[in-house]
Every structure is written in structure tokens, then in C-alpha cells.
VEXGUVEX-163892 format. One record per residue (C-alpha): residue in three letters; x, y, z negated. Coordinates in steps of 0.02 Angstrom, whole numbers. Example, Ala and Ser with C-alpha at 12.3 -4.5 7.8 and 13.67 -1.06 7.14 Angstrom:
BEGIN
> ala|615|-225|-390
> ser|684|-53|-357
end
This chain:
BEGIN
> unk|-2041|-1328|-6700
> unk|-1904|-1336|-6848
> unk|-1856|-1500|-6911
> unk|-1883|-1465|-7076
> unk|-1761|-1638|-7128
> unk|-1613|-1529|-7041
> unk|-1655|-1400|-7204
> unk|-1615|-1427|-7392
> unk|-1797|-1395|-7399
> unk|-1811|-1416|-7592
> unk|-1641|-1310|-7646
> unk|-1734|-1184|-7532
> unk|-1890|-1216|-7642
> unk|-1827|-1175|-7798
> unk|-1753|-1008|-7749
> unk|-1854|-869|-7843
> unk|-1855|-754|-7643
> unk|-1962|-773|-7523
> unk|-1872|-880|-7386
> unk|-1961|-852|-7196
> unk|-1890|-945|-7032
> unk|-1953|-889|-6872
> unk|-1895|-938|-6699
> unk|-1828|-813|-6554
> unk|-2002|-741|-6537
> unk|-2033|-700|-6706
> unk|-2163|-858|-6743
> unk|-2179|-908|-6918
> unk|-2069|-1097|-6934
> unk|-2055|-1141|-7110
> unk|-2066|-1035|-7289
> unk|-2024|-1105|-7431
> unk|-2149|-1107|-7607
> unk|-2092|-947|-7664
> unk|-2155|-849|-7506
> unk|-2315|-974|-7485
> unk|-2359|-912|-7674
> unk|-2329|-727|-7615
> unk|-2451|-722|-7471
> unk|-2339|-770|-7310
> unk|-2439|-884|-7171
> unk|-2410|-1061|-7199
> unk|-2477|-1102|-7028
> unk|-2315|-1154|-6913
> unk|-2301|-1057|-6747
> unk|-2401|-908|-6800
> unk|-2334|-744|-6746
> unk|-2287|-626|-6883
> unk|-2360|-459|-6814
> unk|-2546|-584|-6846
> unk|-2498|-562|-7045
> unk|-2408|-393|-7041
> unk|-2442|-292|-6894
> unk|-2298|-206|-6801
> unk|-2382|-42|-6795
> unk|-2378|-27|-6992
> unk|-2226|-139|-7018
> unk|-2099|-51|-6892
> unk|-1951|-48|-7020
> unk|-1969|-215|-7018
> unk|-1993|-271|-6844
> unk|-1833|-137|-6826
> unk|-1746|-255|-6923
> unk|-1764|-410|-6866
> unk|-1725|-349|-6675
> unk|-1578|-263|-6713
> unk|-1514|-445|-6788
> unk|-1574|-522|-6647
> unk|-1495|-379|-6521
> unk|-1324|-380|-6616
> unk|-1318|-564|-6689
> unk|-1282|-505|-6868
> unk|-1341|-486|-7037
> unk|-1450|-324|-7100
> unk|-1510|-271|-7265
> unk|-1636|-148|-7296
> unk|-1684|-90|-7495
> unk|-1865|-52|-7539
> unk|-1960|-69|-7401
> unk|-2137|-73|-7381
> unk|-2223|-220|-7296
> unk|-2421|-205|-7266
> unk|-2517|-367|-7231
> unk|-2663|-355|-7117
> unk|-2803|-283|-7252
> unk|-2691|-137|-7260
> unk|-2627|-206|-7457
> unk|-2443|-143|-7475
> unk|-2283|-218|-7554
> unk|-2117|-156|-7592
> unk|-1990|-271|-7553
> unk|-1785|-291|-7531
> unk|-1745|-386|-7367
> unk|-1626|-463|-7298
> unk|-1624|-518|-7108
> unk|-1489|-657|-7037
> unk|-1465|-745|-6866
> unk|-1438|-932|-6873
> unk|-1336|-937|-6677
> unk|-1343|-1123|-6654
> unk|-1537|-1151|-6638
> unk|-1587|-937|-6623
> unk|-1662|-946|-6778
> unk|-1705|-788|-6887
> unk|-1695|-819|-7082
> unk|-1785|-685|-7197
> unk|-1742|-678|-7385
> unk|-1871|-566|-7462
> unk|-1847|-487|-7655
> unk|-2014|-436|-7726
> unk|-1994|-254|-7787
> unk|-2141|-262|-7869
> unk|-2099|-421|-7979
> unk|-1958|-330|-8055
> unk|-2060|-168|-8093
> unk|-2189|-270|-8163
> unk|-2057|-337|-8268
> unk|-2009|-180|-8329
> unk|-2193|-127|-8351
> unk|-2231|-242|-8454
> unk|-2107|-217|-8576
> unk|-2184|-42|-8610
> unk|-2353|-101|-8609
> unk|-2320|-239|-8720
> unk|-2232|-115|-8845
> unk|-2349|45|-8838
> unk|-2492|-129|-8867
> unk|-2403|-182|-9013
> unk|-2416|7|-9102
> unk|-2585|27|-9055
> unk|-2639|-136|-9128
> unk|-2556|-108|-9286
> unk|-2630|64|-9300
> unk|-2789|-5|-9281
> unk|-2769|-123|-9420
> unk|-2697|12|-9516
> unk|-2886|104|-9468
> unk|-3000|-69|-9512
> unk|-2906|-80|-9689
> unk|-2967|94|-9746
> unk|-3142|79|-9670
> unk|-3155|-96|-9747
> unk|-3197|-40|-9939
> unk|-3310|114|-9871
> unk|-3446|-25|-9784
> unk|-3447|-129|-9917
> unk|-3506|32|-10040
> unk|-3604|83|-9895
> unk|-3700|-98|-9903
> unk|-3695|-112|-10085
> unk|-3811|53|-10083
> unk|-3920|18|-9943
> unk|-3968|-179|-10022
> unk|-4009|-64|-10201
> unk|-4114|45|-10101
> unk|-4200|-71|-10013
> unk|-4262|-179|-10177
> unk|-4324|11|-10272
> unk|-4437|54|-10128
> unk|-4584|22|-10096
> unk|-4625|77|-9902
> unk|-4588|-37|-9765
> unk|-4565|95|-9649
> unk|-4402|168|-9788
> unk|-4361|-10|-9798
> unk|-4356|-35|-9593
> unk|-4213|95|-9574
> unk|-4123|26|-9733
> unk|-4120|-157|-9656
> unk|-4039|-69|-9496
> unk|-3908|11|-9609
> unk|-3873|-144|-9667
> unk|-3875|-245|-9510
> unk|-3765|-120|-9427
> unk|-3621|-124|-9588
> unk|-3636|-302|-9575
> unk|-3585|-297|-9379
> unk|-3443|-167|-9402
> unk|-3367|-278|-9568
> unk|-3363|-414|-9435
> unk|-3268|-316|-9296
> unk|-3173|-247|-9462
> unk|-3113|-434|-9512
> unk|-3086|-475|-9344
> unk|-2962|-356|-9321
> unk|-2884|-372|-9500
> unk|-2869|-582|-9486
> unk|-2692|-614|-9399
> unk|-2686|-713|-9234
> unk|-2712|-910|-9271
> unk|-2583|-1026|-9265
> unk|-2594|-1138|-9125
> unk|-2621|-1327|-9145
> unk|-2505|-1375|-8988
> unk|-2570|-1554|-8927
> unk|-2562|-1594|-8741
> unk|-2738|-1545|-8637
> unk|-2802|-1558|-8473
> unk|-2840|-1373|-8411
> unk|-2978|-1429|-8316
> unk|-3058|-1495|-8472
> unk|-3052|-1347|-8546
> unk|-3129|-1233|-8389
> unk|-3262|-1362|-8377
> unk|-3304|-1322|-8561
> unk|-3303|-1135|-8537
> unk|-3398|-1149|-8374
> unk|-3548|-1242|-8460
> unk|-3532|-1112|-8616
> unk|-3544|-968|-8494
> unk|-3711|-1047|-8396
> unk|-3791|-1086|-8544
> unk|-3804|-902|-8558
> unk|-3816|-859|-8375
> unk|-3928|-726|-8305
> unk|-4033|-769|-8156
> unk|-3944|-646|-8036
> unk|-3777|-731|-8089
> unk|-3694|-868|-8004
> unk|-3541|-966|-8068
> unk|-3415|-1055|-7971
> unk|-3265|-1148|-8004
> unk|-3116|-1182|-7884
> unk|-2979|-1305|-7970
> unk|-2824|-1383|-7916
> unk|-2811|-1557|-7978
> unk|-2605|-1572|-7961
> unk|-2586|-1456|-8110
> unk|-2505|-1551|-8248
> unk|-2562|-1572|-8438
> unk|-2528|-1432|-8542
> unk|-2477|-1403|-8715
> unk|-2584|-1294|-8830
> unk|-2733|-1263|-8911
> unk|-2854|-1303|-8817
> unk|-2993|-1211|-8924
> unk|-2897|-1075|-8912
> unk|-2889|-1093|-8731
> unk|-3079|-1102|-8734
> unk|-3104|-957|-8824
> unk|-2972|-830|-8735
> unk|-3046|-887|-8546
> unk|-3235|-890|-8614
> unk|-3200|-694|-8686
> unk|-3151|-653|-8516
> unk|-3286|-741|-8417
> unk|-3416|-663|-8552
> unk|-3350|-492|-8508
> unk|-3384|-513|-8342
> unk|-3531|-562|-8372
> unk|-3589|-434|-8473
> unk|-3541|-308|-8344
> unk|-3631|-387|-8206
> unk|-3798|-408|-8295
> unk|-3900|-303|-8173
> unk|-3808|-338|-8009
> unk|-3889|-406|-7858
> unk|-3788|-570|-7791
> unk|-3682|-563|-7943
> unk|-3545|-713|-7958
> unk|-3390|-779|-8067
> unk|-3269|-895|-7993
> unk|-3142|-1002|-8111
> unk|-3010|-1051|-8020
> unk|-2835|-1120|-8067
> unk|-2673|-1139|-7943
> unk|-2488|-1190|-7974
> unk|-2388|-1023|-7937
> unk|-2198|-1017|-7879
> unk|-2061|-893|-7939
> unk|-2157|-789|-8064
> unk|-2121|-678|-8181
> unk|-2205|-691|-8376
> unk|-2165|-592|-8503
> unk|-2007|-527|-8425
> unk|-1949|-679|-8371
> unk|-1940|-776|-8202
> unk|-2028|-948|-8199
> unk|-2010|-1090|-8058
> unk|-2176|-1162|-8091
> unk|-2332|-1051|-8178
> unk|-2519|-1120|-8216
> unk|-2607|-998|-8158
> unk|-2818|-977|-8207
> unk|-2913|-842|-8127
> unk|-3067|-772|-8152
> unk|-3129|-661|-8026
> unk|-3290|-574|-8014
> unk|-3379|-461|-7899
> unk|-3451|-322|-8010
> unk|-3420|-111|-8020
> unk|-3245|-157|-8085
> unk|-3170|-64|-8244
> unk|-3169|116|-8233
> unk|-2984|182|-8193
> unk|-2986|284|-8337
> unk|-3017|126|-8469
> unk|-2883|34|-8342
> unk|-2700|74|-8435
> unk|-2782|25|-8613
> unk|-2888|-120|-8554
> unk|-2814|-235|-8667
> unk|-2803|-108|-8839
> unk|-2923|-167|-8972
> unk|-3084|-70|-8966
> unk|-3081|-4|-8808
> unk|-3226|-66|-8689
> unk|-3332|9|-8538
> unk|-3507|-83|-8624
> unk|-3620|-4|-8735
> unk|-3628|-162|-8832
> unk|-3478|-231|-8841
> unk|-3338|-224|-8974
> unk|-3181|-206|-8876
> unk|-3088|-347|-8950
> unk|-3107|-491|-8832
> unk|-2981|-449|-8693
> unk|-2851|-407|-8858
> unk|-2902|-564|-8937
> unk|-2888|-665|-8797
> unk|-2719|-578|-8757
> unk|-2653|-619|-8925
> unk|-2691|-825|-8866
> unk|-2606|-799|-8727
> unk|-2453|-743|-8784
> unk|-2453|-861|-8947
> unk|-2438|-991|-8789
> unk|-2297|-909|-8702
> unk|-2397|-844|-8580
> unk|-2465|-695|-8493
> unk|-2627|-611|-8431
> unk|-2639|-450|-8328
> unk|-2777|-389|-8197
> unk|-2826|-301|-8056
> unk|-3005|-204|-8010
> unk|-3083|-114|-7892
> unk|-3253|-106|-7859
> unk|-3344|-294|-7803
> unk|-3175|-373|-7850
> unk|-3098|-377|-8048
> unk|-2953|-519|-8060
> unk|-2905|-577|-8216
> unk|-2742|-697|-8217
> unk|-2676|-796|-8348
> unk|-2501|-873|-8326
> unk|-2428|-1011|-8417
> unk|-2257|-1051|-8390
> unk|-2226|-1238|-8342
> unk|-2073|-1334|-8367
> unk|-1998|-1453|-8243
> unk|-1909|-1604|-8328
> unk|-1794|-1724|-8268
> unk|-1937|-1842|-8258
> unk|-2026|-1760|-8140
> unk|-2165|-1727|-8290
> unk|-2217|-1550|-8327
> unk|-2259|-1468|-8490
> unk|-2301|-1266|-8543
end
């Protein structure tokens, strides 16, 4: 076993790669944060084939022979490494011998971070145009609904038939819902009031929001990690970006069998947000196990009005989007179906102190 006091361990920490030690026979020793937070084995003298097995990984177990055979250092540029459950990565590696004790040291570069990077960039921009178009859109239909309205109420009080007057009163219920989506839309993001919060506060508010509407086939489940520091923010805001997420879930999962939401919040290591690599990132997931969101809806999940649900409005992924990023922070997703992930990052910063802050 490693003595991990013979390594700088937390210089090695702070690195944004993935840093894997493994002895002569290719058994996990130490990793460092960054490749804990990436998926690597924390368990000490587990062999590596267990996590990535040799018959899908044999560029890599190439690799790290050929260091072993000819005591040198080898680099190898986007290559794919495939965990266990067959999910795939793209990374840069790096491979070198350390004689005295036969020790291999990995240094892994996440492909995929710096893609998402670029990604993201281009989503956030073609996001930005679409949401301004679709102000541009509300403005004009804004003064329509109100004539619309204005008729329908002058209607109503002339007539005399309730079952006219039934079908008026829907007219009017229905331009009342659309001037709502309409002034949602139109009324720019709110200005956070940044005060420091517990997180966990917050999650335990949108939890019991979320089962006071909960549907008997539903079950909701919370999984938190009490080292994660204050933040600062708006908390209500907070409440209302996570609760629009755990609502949609909901609202998808209304007839499923076995049906459950899990809350759950982690410290992440050596992530990227908005373009930019963080040491330390709050994460809060919310996971469910519903159909997932159809791959066509996927690219534009976040663009105002666009939803799967008959009944929904399409603006509370956007709006909660628009919290996140008044924070600093950022929200993607993945889904297939019986497994949608929805992760919000919030940068933390590490002061001299030792006491965080977003």
C-alpha cells in the first residue's frame, strides 16, 4: 500500500486532471479529488480492469504496459475509456513510471470537459436569441389578449344564456392564462438579494413544497452532504429554480408505477461552469426515474416555451436557468428513459481561511 504522507497529497488535489497511482500489477493506490469526482474507484488495491475492463479498454491497458515494458513516459490524445456499464469517455492520457517504488502514475485530461466548454458557449448564445425573440413574440401578442378579453367580459354581461356565457368564461379564463405566460416572459430576470444560506435549508423547503403536492405513485427522496458550505444568494430564488425542476418531474411522472425523485447535493472537484474551470462546485441534483425527455425536445430543453406536457407552459426550466446563471452558476442534464439528471453547479470559492463562499 502507498504511503500517501510520502505524496504532496493536497498540491495533487488541486490539480484540475485526474491523477491515478497503481502499483506493478495495475491495482488502484491513491487518486486524487479530481479523478474521485470523475468516477475512478476510490477503493485502494482494486484492480483497474474491475472499473474499465481490458477487453474494451485495450488502448489503454497498451499503454500502461508498454511504460511498464520500456520504463518511460507515453502519451496518447483522445482516447476512449469505457467503465464497466459500457458509458464512454474521451480522454487525453498520459502514462509515467515512478522506478524507485514501480509505481505507475496516470494523468487523465477530460475531453469531454473541454467540449462541453465549447458547447456551451453556443448553446448559451443561440439561448440568448431565442429568448429575446420570444420576448419580441409576447410584446405583440400582449395588446391582442387584452382586446380579446375586453370583448369576451362585454359579451358575457349582454347575454342572456348560460350555456353562450359558459364558452365566454373559457375565453376568458384561457386569455387570462396566456397574459400570465405573456408577462412572465416580458418581466426581466429578478435581481438577486445575495445573503448567505444554508443549501440544505433551502432543499428541505422545496422537498416539503413538492410533497404537499405529491401523487400517491410518487415517492421523494433526498440524499445531502452536510460538509457543503453556506452559500451566497437568494435563497427564494434558489427555491423557486430547484422546485420548477422537481415540479417538472413531477408532472411527467404522474401516471408511472414506482415513480420517485431524489434531491441530492455533493461537493464536485475540477469542474467546468460557464466556460470556466472551478476547484470546488456545489453541486444539487435531481434525478428521476420517468420516460425521460424526448430526444427531439432535448437540444432546446431550456428555450422558453418549449415543453413535452400538454399542460405546461415551457418556461420553468428557462426561468429557472435564468436563476442559475444570475448566481454564477450552471445547470445542464442528461435523459434516457427511467433516468433524467438535472445538475445545478455553483461555483465555490476557497479562501485563505479555509471558509467557502459561491
Amino acid at each position: 500500500m502507498i504511503e500517501t504522507a510520502d505524496l504532496n497529497t493536497s498540491v495533487l488535489n488541486q490539480l484540475s486532471s485526474e491523477i491515478i497511482i497503481l502499483d506493478q500489477n495495475l491495482k488502484s493506490l491513491w487518486i486524487n479529488e479530481s479523478a474521485l469526482s470523475n468516477g475512478w474507484a476510490n477503493s485502494q488495491n482494486e484492480f483497474i480492469k474491475n472499473q474499465y475492463p481490458e477487453e474494451l479498454n485495450s488502448a489503454l491497458f497498451n499503454l500502461l504496459k508498454k511504460s511498464q515494458d520500456e520504463s518511460s513516459s507515453f502519451s496518447k490524445r483522445d482516447m476512449e475509456l469505457i467503465n464497466r456499464v459500457n458509458e464512454k469517455r474521451i480522454i487525453d492520457l498520459t502514462v509515467s513510471l515512478d522506478n524507485t517504488n514501480n509505481y505507475l502514475i496516470l494523468e487523465v485530461k477530460c475531453v469531454d470537459s473541454i467540449n462541453k466548454i465549447i458547447d456551451s458557449t453556443k448553446v448559451f448564445s443561440t439561448q440568448k436569441i431565442a429568448a429575446n425573440l420570444a420576448r419580441t413574440l409576447a410584446h405583440e401578442v400582449k395588446n391582442p389578449l387584452s382586446g380579446i378579453k375586453g370583448s369576451a367580459q362585454i359579451l358575457s354581461k349582454k347575454l342572456e344564456d348560460s350555456y353562450s356565457k359558459k364558452f365566454l368564461k373559457i375565453i376568458i379564463d384561457e386569455t387570462d392564462r396566456l397574459n400570465g405566460i405573456v408577462t412572465k416572459i416580458l418581466t426581466p430576470p429578478q435581481k438577486p438579494n445575495k445573503e448567505k444560506f444554508n443549501i440544505h435549508s433551502a432543499l428541505e423547503k422545496v422537498y416539503a413544497l413538492a410533497e404537499a403536492e405529491l401523487s400517491p405513485n410518487l415517492k421523494l427522496r433526498r440524499d445531502y452532504d452536510p460538509s457543503i458550505p453556506e452559500l451566497i444568494g437568494d435563497e427564494d430564488l434558489f427555491i423557486q429554480a430547484i422546485l420548477n425542476i422537481v415540479k417538472n418531474a413531477q408532472q411527467a411522472m404522474n401516471e408511472i408505477e414506482n415513480a420517485e425523485i431524489k434531491i441530492k447535493s455533493r461537493i464536485q472537484y475540477s469542474q467546468p461552469v460557464n466556460g470556466i474551470m472551478h476547484l470546488t462546485v456545489c453541486c444539487i441534483e435531481i434525478i428521476d426515474n420517468g420516460p425521460g425527455i424526448p430526444e427531439e425536445i432535448q437540444e432546446h430543453v431550456f428555450f422558453p416555451m418549449i415543453s413535452s406536457k400538454d399542460e405546461g407552459s415551457g418556461l420553468g426550466l428557462s426561468i429557472a436557468q435564468d436563476i442559475i446563471r444570475v448566481h454564477g452558476g450552471g445547470i445542464s442534464f442528461s435523459s434516457k428513459p427511467q433516468q433524467t439528471i438535472f445538475s445545478i453547479q455553483i461555483p465555490l470559492n476557497i479562501k485563505n481561511t479555509g471558509e467557502e463562499s459561491a
